[in-house]
mmCIF file of the N, C-alpha and C atoms, coordinates in Angstrom:
data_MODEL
# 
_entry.id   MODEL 
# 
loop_
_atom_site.group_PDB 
_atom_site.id 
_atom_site.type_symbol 
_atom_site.label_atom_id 
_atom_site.label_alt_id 
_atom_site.label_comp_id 
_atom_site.label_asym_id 
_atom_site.label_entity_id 
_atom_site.label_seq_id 
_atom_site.pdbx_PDB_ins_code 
_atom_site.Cartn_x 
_atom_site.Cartn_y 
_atom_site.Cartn_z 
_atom_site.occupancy 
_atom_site.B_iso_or_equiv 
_atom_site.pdbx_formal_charge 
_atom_site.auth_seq_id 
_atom_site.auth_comp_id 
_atom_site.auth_asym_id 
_atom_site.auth_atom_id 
_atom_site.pdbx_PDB_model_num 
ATOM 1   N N  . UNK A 1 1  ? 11.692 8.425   -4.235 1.00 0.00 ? 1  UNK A N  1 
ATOM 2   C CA . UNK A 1 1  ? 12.710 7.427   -4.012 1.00 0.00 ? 1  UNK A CA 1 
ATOM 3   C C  . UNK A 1 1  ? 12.183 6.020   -4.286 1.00 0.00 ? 1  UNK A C  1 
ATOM 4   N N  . UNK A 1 2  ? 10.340 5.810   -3.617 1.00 0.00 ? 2  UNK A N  1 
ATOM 5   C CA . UNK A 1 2  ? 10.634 4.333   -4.005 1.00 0.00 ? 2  UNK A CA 1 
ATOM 6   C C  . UNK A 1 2  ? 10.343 3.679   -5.659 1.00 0.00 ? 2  UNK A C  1 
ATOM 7   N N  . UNK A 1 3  ? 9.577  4.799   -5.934 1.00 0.00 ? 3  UNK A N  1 
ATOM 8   C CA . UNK A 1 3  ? 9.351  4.871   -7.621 1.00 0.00 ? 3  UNK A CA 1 
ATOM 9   C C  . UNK A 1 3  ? 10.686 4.506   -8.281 1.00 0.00 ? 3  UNK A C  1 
ATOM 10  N N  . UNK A 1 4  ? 12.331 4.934   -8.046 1.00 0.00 ? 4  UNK A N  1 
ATOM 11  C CA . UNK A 1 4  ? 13.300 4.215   -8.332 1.00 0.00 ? 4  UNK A CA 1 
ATOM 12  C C  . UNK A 1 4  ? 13.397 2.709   -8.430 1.00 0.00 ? 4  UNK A C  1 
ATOM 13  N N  . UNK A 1 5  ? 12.690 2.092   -7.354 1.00 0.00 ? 5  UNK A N  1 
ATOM 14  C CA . UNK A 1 5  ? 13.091 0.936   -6.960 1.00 0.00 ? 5  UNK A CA 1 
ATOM 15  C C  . UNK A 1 5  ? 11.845 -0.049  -7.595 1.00 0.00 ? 5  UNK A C  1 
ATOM 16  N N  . UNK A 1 6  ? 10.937 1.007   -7.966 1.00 0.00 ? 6  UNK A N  1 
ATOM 17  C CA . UNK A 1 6  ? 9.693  0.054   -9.043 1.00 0.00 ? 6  UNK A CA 1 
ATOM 18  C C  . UNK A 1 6  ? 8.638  -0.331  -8.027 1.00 0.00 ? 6  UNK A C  1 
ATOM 19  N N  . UNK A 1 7  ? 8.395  0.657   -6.621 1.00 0.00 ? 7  UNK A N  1 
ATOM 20  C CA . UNK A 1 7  ? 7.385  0.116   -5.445 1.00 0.00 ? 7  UNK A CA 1 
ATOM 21  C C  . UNK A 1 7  ? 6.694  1.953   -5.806 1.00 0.00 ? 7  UNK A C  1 
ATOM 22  N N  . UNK A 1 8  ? 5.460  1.477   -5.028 1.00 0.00 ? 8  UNK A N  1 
ATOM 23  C CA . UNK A 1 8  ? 4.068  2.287   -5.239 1.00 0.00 ? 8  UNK A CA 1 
ATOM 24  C C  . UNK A 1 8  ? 4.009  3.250   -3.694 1.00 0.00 ? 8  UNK A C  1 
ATOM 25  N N  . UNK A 1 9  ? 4.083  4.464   -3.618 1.00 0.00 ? 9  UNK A N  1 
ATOM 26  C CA . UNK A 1 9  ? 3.515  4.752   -2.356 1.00 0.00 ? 9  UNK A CA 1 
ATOM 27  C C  . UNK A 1 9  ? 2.623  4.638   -1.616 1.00 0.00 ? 9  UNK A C  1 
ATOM 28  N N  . UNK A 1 10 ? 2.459  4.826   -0.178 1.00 0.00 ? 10 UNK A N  1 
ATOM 29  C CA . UNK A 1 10 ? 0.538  4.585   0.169  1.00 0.00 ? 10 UNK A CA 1 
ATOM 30  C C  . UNK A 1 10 ? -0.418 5.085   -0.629 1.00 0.00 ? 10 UNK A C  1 
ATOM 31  N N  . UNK A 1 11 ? -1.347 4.525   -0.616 1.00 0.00 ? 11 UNK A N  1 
ATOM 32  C CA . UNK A 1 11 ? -2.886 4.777   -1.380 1.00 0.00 ? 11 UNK A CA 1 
ATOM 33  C C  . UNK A 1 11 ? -3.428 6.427   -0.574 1.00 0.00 ? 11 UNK A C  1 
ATOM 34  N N  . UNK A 1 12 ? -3.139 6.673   0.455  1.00 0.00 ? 12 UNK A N  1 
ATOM 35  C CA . UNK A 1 12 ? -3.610 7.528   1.231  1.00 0.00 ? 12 UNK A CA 1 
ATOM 36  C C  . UNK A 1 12 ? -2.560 8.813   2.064  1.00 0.00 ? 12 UNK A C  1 
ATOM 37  N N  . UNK A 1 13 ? -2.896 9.652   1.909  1.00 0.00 ? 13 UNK A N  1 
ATOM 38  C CA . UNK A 1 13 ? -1.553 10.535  2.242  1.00 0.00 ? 13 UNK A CA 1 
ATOM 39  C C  . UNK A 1 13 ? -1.819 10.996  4.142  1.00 0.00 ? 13 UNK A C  1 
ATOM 40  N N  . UNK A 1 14 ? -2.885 9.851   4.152  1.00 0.00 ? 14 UNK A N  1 
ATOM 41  C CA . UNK A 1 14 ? -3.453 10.344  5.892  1.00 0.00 ? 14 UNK A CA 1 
ATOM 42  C C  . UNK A 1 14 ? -2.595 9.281   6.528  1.00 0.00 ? 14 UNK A C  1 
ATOM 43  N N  . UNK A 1 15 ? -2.759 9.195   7.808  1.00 0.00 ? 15 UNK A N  1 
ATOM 44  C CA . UNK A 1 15 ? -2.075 8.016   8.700  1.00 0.00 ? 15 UNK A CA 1 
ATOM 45  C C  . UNK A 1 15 ? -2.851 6.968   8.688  1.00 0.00 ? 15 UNK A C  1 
ATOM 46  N N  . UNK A 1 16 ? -3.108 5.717   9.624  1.00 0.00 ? 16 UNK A N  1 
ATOM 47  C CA . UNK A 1 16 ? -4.076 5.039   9.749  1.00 0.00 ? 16 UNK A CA 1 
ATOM 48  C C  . UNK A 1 16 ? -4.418 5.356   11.316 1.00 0.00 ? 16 UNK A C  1 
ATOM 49  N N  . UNK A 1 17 ? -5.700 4.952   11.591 1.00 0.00 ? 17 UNK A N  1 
ATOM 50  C CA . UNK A 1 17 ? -5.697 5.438   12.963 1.00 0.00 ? 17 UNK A CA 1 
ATOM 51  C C  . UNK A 1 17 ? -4.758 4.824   13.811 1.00 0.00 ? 17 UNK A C  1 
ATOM 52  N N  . UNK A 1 18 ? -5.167 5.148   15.306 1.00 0.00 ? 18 UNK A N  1 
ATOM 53  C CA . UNK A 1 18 ? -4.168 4.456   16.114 1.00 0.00 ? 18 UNK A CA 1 
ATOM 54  C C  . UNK A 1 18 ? -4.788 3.062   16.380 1.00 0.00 ? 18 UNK A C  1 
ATOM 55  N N  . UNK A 1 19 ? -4.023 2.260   16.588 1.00 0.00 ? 19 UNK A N  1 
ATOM 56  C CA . UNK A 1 19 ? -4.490 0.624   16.422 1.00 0.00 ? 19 UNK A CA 1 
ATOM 57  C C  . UNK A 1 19 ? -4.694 -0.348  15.242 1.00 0.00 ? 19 UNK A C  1 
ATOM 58  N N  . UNK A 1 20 ? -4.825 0.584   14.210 1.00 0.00 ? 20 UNK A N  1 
ATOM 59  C CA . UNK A 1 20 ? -4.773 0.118   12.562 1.00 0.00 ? 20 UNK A CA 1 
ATOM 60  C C  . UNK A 1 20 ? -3.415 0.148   12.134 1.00 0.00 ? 20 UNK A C  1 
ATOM 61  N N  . UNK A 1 21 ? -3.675 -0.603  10.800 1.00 0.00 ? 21 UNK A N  1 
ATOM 62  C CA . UNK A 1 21 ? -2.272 -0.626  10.128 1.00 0.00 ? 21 UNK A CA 1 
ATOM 63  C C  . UNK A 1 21 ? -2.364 -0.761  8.341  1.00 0.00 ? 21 UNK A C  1 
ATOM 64  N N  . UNK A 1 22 ? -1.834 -0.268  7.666  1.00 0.00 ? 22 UNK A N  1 
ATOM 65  C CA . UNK A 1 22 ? -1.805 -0.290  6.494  1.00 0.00 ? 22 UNK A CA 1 
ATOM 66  C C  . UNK A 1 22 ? -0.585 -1.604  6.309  1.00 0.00 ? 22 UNK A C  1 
ATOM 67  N N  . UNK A 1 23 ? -1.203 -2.580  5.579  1.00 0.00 ? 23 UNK A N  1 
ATOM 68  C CA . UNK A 1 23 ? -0.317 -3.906  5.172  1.00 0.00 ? 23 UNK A CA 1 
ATOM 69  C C  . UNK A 1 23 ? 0.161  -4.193  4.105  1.00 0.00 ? 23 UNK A C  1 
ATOM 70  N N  . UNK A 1 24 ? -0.986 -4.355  3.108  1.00 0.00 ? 24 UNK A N  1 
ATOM 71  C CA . UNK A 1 24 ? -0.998 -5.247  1.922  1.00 0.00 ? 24 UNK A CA 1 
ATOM 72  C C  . UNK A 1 24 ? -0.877 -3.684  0.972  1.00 0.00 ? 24 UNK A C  1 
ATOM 73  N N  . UNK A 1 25 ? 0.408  -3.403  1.397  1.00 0.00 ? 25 UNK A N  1 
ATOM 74  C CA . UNK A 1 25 ? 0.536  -2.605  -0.025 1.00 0.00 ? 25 UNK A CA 1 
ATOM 75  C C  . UNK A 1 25 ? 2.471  -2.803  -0.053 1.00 0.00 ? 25 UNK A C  1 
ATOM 76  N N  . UNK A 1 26 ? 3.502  -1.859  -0.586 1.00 0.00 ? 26 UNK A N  1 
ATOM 77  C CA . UNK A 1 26 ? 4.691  -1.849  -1.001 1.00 0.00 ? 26 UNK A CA 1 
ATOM 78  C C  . UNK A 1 26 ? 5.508  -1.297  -0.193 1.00 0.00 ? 26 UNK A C  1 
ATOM 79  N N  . UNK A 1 27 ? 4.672  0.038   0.654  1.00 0.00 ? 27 UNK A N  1 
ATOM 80  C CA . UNK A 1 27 ? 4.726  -0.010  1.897  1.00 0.00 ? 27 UNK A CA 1 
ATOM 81  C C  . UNK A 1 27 ? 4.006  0.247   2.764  1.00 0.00 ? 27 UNK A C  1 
ATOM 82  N N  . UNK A 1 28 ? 4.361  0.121   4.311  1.00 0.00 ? 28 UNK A N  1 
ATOM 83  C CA . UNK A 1 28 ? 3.231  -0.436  5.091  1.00 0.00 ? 28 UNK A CA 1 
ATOM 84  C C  . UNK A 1 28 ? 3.633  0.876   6.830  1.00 0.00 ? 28 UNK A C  1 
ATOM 85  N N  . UNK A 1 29 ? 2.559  1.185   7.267  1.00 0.00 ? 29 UNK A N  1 
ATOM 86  C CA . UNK A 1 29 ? 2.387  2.143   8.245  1.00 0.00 ? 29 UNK A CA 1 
ATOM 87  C C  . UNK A 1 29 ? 1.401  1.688   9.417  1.00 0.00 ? 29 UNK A C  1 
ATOM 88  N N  . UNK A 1 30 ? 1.897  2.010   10.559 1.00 0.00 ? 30 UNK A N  1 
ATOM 89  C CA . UNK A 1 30 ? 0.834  1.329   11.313 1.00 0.00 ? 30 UNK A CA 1 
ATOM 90  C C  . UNK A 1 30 ? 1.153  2.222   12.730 1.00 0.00 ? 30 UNK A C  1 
ATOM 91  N N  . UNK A 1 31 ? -0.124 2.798   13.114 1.00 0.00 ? 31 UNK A N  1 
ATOM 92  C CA . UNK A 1 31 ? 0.232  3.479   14.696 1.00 0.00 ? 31 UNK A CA 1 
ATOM 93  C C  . UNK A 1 31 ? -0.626 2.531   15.920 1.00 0.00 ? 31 UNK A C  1 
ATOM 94  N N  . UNK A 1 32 ? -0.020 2.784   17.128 1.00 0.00 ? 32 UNK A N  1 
ATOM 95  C CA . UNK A 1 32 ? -0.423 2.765   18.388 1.00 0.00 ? 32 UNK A CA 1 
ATOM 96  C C  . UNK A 1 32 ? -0.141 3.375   19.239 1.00 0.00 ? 32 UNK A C  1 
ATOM 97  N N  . UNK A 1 33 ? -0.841 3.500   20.361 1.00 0.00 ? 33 UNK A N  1 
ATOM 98  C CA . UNK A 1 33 ? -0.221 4.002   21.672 1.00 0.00 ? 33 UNK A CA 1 
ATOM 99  C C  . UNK A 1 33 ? 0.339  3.625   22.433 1.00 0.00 ? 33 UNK A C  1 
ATOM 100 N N  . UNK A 1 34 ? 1.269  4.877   22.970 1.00 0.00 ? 34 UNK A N  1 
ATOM 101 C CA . UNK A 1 34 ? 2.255  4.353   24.095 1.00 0.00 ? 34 UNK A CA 1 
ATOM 102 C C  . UNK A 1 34 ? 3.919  4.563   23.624 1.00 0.00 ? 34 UNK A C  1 
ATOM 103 N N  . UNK A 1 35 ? 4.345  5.707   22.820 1.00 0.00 ? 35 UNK A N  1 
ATOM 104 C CA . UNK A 1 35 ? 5.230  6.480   22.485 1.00 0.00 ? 35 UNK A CA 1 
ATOM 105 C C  . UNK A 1 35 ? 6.176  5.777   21.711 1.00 0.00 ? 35 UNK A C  1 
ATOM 106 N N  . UNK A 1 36 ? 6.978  6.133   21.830 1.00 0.00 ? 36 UNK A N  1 
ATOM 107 C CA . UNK A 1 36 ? 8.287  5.152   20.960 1.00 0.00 ? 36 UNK A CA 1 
ATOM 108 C C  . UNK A 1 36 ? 9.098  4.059   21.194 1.00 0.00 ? 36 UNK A C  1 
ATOM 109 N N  . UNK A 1 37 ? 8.379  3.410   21.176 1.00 0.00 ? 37 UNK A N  1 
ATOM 110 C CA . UNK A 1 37 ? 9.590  2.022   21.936 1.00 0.00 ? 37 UNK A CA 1 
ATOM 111 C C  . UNK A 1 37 ? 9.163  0.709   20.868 1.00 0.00 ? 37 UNK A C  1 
ATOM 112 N N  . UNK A 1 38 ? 9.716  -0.765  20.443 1.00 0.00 ? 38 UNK A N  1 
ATOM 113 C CA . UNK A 1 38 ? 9.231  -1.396  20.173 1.00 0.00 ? 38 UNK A CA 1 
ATOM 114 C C  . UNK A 1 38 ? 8.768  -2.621  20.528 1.00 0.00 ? 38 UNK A C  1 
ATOM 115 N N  . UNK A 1 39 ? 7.038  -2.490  20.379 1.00 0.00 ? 39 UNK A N  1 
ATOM 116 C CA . UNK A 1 39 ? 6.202  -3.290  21.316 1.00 0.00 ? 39 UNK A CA 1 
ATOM 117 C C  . UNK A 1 39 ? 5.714  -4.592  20.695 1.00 0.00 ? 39 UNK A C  1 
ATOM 118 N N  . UNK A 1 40 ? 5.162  -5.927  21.172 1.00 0.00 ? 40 UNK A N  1 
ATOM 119 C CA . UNK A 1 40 ? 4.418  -6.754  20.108 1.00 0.00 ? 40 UNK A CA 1 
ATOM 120 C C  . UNK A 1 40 ? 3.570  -6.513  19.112 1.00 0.00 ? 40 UNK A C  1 
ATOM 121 N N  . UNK A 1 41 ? 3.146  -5.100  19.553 1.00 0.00 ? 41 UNK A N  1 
ATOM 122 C CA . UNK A 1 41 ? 2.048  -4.914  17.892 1.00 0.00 ? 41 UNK A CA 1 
ATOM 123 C C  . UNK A 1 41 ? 2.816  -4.386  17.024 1.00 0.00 ? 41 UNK A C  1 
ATOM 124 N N  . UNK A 1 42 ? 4.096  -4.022  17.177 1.00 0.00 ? 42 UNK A N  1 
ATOM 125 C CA . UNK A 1 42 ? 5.226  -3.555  16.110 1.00 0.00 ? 42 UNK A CA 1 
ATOM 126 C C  . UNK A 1 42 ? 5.772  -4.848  15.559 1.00 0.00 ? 42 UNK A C  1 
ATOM 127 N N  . UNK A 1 43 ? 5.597  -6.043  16.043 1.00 0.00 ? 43 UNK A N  1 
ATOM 128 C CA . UNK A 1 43 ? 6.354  -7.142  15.571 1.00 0.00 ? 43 UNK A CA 1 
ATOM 129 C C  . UNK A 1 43 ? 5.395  -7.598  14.894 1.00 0.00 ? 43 UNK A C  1 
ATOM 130 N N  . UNK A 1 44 ? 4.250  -7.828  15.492 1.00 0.00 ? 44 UNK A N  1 
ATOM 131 C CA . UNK A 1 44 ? 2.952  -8.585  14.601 1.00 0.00 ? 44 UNK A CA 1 
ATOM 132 C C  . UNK A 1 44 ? 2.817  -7.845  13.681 1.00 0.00 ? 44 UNK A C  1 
ATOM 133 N N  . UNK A 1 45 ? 2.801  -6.676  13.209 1.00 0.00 ? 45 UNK A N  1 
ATOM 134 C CA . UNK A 1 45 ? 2.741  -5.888  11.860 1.00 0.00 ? 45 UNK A CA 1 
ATOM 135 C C  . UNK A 1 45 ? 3.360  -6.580  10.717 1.00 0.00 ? 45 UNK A C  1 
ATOM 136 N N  . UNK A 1 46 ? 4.868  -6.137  11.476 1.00 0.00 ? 46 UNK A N  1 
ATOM 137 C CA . UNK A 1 46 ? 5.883  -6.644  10.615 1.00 0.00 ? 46 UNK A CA 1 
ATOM 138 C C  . UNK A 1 46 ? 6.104  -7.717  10.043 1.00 0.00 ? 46 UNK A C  1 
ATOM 139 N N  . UNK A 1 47 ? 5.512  -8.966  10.926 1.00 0.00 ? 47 UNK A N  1 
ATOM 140 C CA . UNK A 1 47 ? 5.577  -10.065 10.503 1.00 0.00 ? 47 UNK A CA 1 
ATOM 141 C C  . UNK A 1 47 ? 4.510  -10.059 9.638  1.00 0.00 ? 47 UNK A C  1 
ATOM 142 N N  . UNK A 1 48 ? 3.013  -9.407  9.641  1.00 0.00 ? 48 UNK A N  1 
ATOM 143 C CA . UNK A 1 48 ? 2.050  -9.917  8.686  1.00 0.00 ? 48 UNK A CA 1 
ATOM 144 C C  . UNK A 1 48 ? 2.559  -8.884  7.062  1.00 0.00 ? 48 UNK A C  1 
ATOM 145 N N  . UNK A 1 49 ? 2.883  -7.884  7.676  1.00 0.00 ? 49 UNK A N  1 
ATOM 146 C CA . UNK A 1 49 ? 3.917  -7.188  6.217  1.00 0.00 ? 49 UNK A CA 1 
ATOM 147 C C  . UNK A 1 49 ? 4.913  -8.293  5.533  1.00 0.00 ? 49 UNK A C  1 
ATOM 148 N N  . UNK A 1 50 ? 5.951  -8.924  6.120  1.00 0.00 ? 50 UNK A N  1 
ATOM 149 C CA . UNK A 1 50 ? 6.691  -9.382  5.444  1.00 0.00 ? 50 UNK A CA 1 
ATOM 150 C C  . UNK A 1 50 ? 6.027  -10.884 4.990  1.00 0.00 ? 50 UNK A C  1 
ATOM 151 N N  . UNK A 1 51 ? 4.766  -11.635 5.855  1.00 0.00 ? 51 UNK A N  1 
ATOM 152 C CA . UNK A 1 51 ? 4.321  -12.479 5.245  1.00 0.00 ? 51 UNK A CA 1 
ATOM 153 C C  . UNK A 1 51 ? 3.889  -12.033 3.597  1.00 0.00 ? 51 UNK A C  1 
ATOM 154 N N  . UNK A 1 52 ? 2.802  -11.108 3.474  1.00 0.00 ? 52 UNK A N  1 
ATOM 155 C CA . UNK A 1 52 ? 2.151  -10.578 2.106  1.00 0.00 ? 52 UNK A CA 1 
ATOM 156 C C  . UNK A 1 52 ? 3.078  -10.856 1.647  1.00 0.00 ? 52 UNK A C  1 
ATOM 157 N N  . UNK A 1 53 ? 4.223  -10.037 1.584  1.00 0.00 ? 53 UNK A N  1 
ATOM 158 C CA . UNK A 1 53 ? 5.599  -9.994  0.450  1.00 0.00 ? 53 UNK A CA 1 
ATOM 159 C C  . UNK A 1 53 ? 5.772  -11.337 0.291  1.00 0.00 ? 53 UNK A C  1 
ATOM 160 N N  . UNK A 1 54 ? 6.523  -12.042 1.198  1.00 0.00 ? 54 UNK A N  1 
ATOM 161 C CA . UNK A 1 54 ? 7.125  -13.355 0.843  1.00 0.00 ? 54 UNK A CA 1 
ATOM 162 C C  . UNK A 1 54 ? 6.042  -14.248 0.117  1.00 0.00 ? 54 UNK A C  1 
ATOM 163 N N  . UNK A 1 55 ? 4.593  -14.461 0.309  1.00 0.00 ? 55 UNK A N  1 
ATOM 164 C CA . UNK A 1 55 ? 3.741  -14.973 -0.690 1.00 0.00 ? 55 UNK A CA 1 
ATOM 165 C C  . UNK A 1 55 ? 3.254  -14.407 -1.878 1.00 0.00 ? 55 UNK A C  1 
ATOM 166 N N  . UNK A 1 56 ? 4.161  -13.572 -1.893 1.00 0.00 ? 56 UNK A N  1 
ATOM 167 C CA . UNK A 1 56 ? 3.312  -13.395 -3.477 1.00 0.00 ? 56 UNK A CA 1 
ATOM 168 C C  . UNK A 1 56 ? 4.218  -13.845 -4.908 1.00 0.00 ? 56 UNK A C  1 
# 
């Protein structure tokens, strides 16, 4: 699907650990603990994801 849209999948077909995050790519994955809800390290991701994009 994103090959349609002219974006690259992850580099890695593993997760990142928990507390890491995959950023600076087309798209971006990131785990932590503490189940499903959304927490500040879900926002700080997002925001340093959508920074990369918007500067380039």
């Amino acid at each position: 699907m994103y090959r349609l849209l002219g974006k690259k999948r992850l580099d890695s077909e593993a997760s990142p650990a928990v507390g890491e995050a995959i950023v600076k790519s087309d798209l971006s994955d990131h785990k932590r603990p503490d189940g499903h809800s959304v927490e500040r390290f879900d926002w700080l991701k997002f925001l340093e994801f959508a920074e990369y994009h918007l500067q380039q």
